[in-house]
N, C-alpha and C positions, 0 to 999 in steps of 0.2 A: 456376403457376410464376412469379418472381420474374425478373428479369434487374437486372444490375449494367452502368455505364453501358457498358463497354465492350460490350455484348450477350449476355454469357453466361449464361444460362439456369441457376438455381440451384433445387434442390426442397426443400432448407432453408434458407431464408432467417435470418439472424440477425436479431434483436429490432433492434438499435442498434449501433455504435459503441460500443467494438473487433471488432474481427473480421480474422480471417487469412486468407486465400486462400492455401493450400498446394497446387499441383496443381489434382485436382477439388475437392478439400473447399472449405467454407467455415467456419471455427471460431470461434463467436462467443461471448463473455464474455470477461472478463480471464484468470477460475482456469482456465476451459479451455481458451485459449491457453498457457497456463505449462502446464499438465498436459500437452500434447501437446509443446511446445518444451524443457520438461526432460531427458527422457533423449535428444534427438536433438541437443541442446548442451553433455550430460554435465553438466547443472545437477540434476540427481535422483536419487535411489537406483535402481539397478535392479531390486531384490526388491520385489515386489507389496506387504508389510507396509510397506517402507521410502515407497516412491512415494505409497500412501495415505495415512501420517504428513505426510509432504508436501503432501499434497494439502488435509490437513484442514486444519494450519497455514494454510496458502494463504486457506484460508475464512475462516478466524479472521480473518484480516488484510484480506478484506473486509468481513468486517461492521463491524472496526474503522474501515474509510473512510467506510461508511454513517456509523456515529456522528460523524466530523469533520464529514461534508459539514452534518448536520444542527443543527451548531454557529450555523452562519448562515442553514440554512434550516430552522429545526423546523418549521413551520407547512406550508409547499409549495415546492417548487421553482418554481413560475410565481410567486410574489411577487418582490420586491426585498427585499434585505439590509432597506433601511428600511423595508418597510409589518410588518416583524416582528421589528423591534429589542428589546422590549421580551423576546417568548417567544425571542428570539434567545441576552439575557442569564442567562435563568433556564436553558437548556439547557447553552447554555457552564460556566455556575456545577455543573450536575450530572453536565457532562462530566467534569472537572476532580475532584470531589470522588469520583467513583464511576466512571466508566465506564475513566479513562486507568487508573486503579489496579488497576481489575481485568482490563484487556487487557495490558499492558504488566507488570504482574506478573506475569502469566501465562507471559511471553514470559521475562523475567526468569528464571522456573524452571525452564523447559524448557531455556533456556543452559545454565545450571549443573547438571542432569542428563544431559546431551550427551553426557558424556565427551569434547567437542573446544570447541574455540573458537565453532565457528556450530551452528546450530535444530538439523542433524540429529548432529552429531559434528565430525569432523575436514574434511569435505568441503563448500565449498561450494555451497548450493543456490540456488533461483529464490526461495526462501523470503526466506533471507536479503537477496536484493537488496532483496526488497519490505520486509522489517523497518527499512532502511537507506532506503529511501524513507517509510516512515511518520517515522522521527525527523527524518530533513529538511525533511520537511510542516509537523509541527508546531514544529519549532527558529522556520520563514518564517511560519506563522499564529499563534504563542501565544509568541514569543520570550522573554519573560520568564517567563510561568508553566513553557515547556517547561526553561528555567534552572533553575528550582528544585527541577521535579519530577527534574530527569537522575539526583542523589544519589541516589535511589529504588530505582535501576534503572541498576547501574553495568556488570553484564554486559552489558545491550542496548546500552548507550552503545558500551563496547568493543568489542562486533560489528561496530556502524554503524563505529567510527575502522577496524575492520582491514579492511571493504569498502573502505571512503575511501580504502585503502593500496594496496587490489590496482591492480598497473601498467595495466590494460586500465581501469577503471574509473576509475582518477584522470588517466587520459589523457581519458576521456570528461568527465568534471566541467569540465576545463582547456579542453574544448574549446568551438567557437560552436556544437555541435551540441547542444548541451545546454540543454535548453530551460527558461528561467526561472522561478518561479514566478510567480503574476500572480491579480489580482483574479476570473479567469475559470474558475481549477480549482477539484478539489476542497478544497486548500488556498486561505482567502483571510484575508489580513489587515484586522484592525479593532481600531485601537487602543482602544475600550470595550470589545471581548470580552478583552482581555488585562492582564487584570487582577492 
């Protein structure tokens, strides 16, 4: 059994950072955090078919973070940006030419099959926030190429602006609580990968 610093005694311990302490639970990954905090913040469908749509979404959207992270780090997470600059460039280049076109296209259709403005229809979900945090990732790590590619992918764009819009969310953005981007996340800028 596992204990967390205050002393409480946990029998599933999560893997890593994130992780929730709700009560007794302890809930650890990103999607299963959003999966449990969705319908209790009204960010989900409540019909089991709808929640799992959500759900899946949600995965999509992390594998698509895998693929950024690996922009800078194809080779290992223990190198540095620079002992893998070189497999850094040839990743980025097949980022860009195949991977954003086919996540982000993907996203693209599912909008416009919605019947509403956001991923699942007229309501929105935890989904969307995260769609709305991938295009702000990449607008701060690929500012020009994500310029170019936005014409693409004009529904996602408009998603991300009417999140931008909601009063709780653009009071968030406005605020110091709103944490920067920076050399240390999953997003990092390098002005040789933006090409």
């Amino acid at each position: 059994m596992m204990k967390f610093l205050d002393g409480t005694r946990i029998k599933r311990p999560p893997f890593a950072q994130p992780f929730l302490k709700a009560g007794s639970l302890v809930i650890g990954q990103t999607v299963n955090i959003l999966l449990y905090l969705g319908p209790r913040l009204g960010l989900s469908p409540r019909d089991e078919p709808g929640a799992l749509w959500a759900h899946q979404l949600q995965l999509t959207i992390a594998d698509l973070v895998t693929q950024i992270h690996d922009t800078h780090h194809p080779i290992s997470g223990w190198l540095y940006f620079e002992q893998q600059r070189p497999a850094a460039k040839l990743r980025t280049k097949d980022f860009w030419r195949y991977r954003v076109p086919k996540f982000l296209g993907y996203f693209e259709r599912v909008v416009g099959k919605s019947g509403g403005p956001y991923l699942l229809g007229r309501k929105l979900t935890y989904v969307d926030l995260s769609l709305f945090q991938i295009v702000e990732g990449l607008r701060y790590a690929f500012p020009k190429r994500m310029k170019r590619f936005e014409k693409k992918v004009p529904r996602v764009i408009a998603l991300h602006d009417r999140v931008a819009k909601r009063p709780r969310v653009a009071a968030y953005l406005a605020s110091k609580r709103r944490i920067a981007f920076s050399q240390w996340g999953i997003y990092r800028y390098f002005k040789e990968l933006d090409g």
